[in-house]
Kinemage of the C-alpha trace (Angstrom):
@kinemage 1
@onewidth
@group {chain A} dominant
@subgroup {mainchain}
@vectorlist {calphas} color= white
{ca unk a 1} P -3.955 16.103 -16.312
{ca unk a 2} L -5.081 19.224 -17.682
{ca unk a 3} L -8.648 18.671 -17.226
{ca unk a 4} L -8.281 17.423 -13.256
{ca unk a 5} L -5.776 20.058 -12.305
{ca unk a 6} L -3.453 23.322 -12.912
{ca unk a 7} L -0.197 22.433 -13.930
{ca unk a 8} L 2.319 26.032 -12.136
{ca unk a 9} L 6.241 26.783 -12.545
{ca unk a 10} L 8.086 27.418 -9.507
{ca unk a 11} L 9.587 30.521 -7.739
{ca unk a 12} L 10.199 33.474 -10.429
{ca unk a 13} L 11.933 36.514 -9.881
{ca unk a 14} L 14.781 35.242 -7.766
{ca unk a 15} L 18.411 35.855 -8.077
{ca unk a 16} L 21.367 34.191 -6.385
{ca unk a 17} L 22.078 36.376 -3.922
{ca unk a 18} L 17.804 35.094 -3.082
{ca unk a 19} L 19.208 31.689 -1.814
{ca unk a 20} L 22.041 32.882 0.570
{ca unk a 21} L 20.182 33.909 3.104
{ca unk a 22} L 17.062 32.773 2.870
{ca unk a 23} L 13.922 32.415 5.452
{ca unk a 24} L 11.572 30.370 4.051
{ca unk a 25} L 12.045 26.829 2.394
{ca unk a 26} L 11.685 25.454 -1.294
{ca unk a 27} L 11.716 21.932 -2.809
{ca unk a 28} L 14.708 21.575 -4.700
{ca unk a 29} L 14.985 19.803 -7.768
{ca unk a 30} L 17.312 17.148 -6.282
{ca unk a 31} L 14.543 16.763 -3.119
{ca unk a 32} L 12.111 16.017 -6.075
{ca unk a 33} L 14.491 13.947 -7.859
{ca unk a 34} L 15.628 11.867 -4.898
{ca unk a 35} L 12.244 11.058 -3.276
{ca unk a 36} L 8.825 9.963 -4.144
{ca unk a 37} L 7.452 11.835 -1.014
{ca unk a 38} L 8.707 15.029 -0.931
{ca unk a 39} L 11.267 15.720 2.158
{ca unk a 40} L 9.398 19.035 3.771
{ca unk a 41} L 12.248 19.488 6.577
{ca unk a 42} L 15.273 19.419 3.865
{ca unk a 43} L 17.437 22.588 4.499
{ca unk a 44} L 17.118 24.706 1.205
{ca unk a 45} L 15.844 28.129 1.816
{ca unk a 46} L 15.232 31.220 -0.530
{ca unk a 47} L 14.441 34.501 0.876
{ca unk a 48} L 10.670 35.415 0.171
{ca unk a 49} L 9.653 39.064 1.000
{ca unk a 50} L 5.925 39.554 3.548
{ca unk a 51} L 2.963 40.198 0.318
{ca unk a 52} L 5.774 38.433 -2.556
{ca unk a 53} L 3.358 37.113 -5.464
{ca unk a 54} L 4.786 33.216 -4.836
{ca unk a 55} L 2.573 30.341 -5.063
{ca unk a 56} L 2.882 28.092 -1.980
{ca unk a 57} L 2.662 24.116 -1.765
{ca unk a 58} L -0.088 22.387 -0.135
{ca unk a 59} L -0.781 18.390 0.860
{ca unk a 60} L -1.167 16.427 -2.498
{ca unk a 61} L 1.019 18.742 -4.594
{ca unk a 62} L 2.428 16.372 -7.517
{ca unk a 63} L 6.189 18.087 -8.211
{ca unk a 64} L 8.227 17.523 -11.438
{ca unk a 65} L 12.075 17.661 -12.568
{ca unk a 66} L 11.407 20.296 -15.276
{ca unk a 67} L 14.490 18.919 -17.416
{ca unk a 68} L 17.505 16.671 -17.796
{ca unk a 69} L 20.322 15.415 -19.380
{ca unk a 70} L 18.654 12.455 -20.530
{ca unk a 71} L 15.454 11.929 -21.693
{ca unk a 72} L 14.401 8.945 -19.350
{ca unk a 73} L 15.239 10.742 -15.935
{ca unk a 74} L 13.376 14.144 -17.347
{ca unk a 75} L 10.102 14.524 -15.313
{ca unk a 76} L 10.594 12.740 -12.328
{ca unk a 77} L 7.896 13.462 -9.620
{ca unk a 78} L 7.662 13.500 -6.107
{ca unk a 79} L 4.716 14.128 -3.944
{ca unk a 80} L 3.614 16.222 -0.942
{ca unk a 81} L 1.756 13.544 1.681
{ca unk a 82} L 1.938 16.009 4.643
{ca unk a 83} L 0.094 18.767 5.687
{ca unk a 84} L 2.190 21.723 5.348
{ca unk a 85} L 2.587 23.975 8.199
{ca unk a 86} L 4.841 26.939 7.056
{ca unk a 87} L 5.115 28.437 3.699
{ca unk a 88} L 6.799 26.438 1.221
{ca unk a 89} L 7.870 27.127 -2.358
{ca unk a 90} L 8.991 24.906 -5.517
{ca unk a 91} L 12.417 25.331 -6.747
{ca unk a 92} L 12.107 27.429 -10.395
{ca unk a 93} L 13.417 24.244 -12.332
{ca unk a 94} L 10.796 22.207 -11.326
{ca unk a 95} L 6.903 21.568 -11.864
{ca unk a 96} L 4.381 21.764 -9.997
{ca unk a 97} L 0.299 20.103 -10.528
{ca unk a 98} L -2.105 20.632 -8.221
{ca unk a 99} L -5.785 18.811 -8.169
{ca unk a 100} L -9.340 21.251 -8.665
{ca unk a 101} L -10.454 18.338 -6.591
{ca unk a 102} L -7.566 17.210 -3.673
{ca unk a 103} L -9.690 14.170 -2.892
{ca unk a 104} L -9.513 12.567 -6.246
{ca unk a 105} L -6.313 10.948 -5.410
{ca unk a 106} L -4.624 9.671 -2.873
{ca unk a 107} L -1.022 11.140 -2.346
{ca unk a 108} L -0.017 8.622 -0.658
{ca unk a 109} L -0.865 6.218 -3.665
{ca unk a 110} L 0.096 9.272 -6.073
{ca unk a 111} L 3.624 8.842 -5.153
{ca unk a 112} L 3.966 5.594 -6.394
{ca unk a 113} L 1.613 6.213 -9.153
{ca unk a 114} L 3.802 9.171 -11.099
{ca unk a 115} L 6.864 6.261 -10.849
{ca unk a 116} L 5.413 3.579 -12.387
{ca unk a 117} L 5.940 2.277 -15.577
{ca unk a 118} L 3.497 3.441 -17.200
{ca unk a 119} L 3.124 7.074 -15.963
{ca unk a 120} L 6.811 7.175 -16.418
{ca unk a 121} L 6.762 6.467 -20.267
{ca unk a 122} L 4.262 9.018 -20.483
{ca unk a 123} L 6.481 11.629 -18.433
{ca unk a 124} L 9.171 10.655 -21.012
{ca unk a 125} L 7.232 11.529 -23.947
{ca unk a 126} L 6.753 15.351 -22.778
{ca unk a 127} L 9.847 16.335 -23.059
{ca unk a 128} L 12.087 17.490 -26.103
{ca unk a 129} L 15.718 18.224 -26.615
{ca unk a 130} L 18.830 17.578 -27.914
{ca unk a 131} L 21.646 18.036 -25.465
{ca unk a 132} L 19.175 18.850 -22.669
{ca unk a 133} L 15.615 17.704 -22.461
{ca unk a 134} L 13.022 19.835 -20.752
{ca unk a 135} L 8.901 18.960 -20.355
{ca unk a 136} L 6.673 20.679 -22.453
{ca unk a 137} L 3.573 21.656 -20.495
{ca unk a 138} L 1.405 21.593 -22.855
{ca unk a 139} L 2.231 18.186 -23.511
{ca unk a 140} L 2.465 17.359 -19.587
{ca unk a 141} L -1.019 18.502 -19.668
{ca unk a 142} L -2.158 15.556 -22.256
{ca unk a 143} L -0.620 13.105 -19.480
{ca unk a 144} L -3.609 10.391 -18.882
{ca unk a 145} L -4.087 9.441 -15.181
{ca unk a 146} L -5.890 6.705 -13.570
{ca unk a 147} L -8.391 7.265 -10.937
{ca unk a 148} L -9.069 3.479 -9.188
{ca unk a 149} L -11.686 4.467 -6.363
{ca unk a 150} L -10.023 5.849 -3.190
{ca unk a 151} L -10.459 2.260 -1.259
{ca unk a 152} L -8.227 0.577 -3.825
{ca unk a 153} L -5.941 3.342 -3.786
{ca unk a 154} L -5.893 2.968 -0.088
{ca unk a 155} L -4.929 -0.633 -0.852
{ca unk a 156} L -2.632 -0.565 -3.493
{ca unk a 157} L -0.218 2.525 -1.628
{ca unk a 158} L -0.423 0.479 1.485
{ca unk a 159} L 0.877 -2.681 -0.422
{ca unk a 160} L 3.677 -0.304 -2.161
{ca unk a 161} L 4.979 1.322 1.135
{ca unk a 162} L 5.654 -2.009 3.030
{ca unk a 163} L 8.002 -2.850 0.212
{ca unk a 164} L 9.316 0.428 0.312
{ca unk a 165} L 10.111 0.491 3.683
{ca unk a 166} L 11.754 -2.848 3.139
{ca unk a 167} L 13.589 -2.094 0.438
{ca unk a 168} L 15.074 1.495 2.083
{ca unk a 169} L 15.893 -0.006 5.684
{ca unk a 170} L 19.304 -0.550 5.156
{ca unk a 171} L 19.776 -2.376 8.623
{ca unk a 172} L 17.913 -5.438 6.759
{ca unk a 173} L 19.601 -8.045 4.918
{ca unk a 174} L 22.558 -7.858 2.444
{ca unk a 175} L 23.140 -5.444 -1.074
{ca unk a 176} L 22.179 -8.614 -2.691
{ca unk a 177} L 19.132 -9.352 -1.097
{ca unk a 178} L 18.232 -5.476 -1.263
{ca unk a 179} L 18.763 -5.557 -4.742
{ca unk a 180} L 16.064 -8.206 -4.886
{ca unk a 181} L 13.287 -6.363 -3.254
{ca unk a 182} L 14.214 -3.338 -5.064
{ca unk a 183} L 13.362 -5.306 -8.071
{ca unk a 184} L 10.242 -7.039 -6.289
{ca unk a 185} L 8.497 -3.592 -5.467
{ca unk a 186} L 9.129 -2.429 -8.634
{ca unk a 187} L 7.212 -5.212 -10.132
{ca unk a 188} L 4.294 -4.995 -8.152
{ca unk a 189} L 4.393 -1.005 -8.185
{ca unk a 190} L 4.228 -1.542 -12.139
{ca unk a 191} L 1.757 -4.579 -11.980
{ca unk a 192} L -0.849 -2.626 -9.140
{ca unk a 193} L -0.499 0.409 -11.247
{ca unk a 194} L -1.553 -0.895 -14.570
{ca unk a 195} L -4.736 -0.252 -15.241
{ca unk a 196} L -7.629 -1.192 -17.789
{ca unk a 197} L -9.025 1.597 -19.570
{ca unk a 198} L -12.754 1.679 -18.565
{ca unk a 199} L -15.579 1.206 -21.685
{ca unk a 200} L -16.789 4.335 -22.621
């Protein structure tokens, strides 16, 4: 990761009193926990002063949990797949990445991507703790990604979201049978997203 993009921290220099009355919105860690694609319209706002040094999110953001009480939920990720259109900030416990080169992936297929399998045990493995866990960046930076051609990424996140949508629209079918496609995209999220390493 370190070599295809900059790996930032969120807001800094905020206080409490910041998020009381606030005018612009942030990502919140739970918005990052909670969803693959990052929820732009959620109602957390921070107050952000005209000229404040804050870096922004764009389109194809990757966002981070920056810690946990358990190792296996510590750097979950969500993605920005919209064009923003007003400023928008990252909550201060979280991570954000961001691409030298936004066309390299997909973020629609990035979204699934950072959940799968084997990104997750990768995630895992950057973070260190004992009663909390939090992701080292340097380590976060080691993080291997794999970069299918933008066709098959096309492919694969179209594949993925059909079984999303299945799997989230409630008004279908019983817990029991929602259980089972839960389990169904998984699989193929974890079977589409395993890839080969290439011969050097």
């Amino acid at each position: 990761m370190g070599e295809l993009g900059t790996i930032f921290g969120g807001l800094t220099g905020k206080s409490k009193d910041d998020f009381l009355d606030g005018n612009a919105r942030f990502i919140s860690y739970v918005n990052i926990f909670n969803n693959i694609a990052a929820r732009l319209d959620s109602d957390d706002f921070v107050h952000v002063d005209p000229g404040e040094r804050q870096r922004s999110l764009k389109r194809g953001d990757i966002l981070f949990t920056g810690s946990s009480e358990t190792a296996e939920e510590v750097g979950m990720s969500s993605v920005v797949t919209r064009e923003v259109d007003e400023p928008l900030y990252l909550n201060s416990f979280s991570i954000g990445y961001r691409l030298n080169e936004s066309e390299v992936l997909d973020p629609e297929f990035t979204k699934h991507l950072f959940r799968s399998e084997g990104m997750r045990k990768q995630l895992v493995k950057t973070a260190s703790g004992v009663t909390r866990f939090n992701v080292s960046k340097a380590r976060l930076a080691k993080v291997e990604v794999p970069i299918p051609v933008l066709e098959e990424q096309r492919r694969i996140a179209s594949v993925l979201d059909k079984f999303d949508a299945l799997v989230n629209d409630l008004s279908i079918g019983l817990p029991a049978e929602l259980n089972a496609r839960r389990k169904q995209y998984e699989y193929y999220r974890d079977r589409l997203l395993t890839f080969e390493e290439a011969p050097v």
